[in-house]
Structures are given as structure tokens and as C-alpha cells.
N, C-alpha and C positions, 0 to 999 in steps of 0.2 A: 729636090730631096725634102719627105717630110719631115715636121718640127719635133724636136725632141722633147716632153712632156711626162713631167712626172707623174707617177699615181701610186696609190698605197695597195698595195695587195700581198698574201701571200699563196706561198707554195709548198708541196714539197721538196726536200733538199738536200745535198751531198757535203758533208764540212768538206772545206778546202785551206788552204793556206796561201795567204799573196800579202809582199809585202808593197806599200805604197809606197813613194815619196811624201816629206813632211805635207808639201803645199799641195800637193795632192787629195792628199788626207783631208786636208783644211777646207777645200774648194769642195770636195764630195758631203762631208760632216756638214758646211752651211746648206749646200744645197736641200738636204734630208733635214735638214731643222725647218728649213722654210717651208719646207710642204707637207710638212707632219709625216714624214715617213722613216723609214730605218736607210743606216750607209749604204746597208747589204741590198736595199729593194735598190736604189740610187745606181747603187756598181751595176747590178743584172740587167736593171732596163737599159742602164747605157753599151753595155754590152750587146744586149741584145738589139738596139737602135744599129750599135754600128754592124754588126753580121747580115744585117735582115739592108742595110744601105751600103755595101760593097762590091763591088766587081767581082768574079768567079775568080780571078787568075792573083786576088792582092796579095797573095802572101807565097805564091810559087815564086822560083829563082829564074831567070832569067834561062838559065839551060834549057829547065823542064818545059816553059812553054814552046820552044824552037823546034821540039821532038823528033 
């Protein structure tokens, strides 16, 4: 699996609403201080790290795969 690596950029974008957990919050907020970038870049790349590194089938039920 590759390494997860932050970087500053931006894009265009959709406002959304998510709530975090406090420590959550805390662990994303340092991360984006440390590498000079925003929470917002910090959440999308890791988002996108974990989509772009999962299995086809991670979030089907157990039914759906048996078909």
C-alpha cells in the first residue's frame, strides 16, 4: 500500500457538512498545521488515499456479494 503524503493544492468544490469527533478534529487540524496546508485539503487527500486503496466489495453487505 502506498504512503500517505500530504500536499497543498487546491480545487474546485461542493460545500458539504460532516461533523468530526473532538480528537479527530485535533489529529487532522495538527496534521494541516504541520505541512502548511488547510483541514479541508488534509480530509480530501485522505479520503481520497483511502478510495483510490480499497477493495471493490468494502462497503457492500454481505447479501449483496453472495448474489
Amino acid at each position: 500500500m502506498a504512503k500517505f503524503k500530504v500536499r497543498s493544492e487546491k480545487n474546485d468544490s461542493v460545500n458539504k457538512t460532516i461533523r468530526f469527533p473532538q480528537n479527530l478534529n485535533e489529529r487532522i487540524s495538527q496534521i494541516a498545521q504541520e505541512n502548511d496546508t488547510t483541514f479541508t485539503s488534509v480530509v480530501l487527500q485522505a479520503c481520497e488515499y483511502a478510495l483510490d486503496n480499497m477493495g471493490d466489495n468494502t462497503f457492500k453487505d454481505e447479501k449483496d456479494s453472495k448474489g
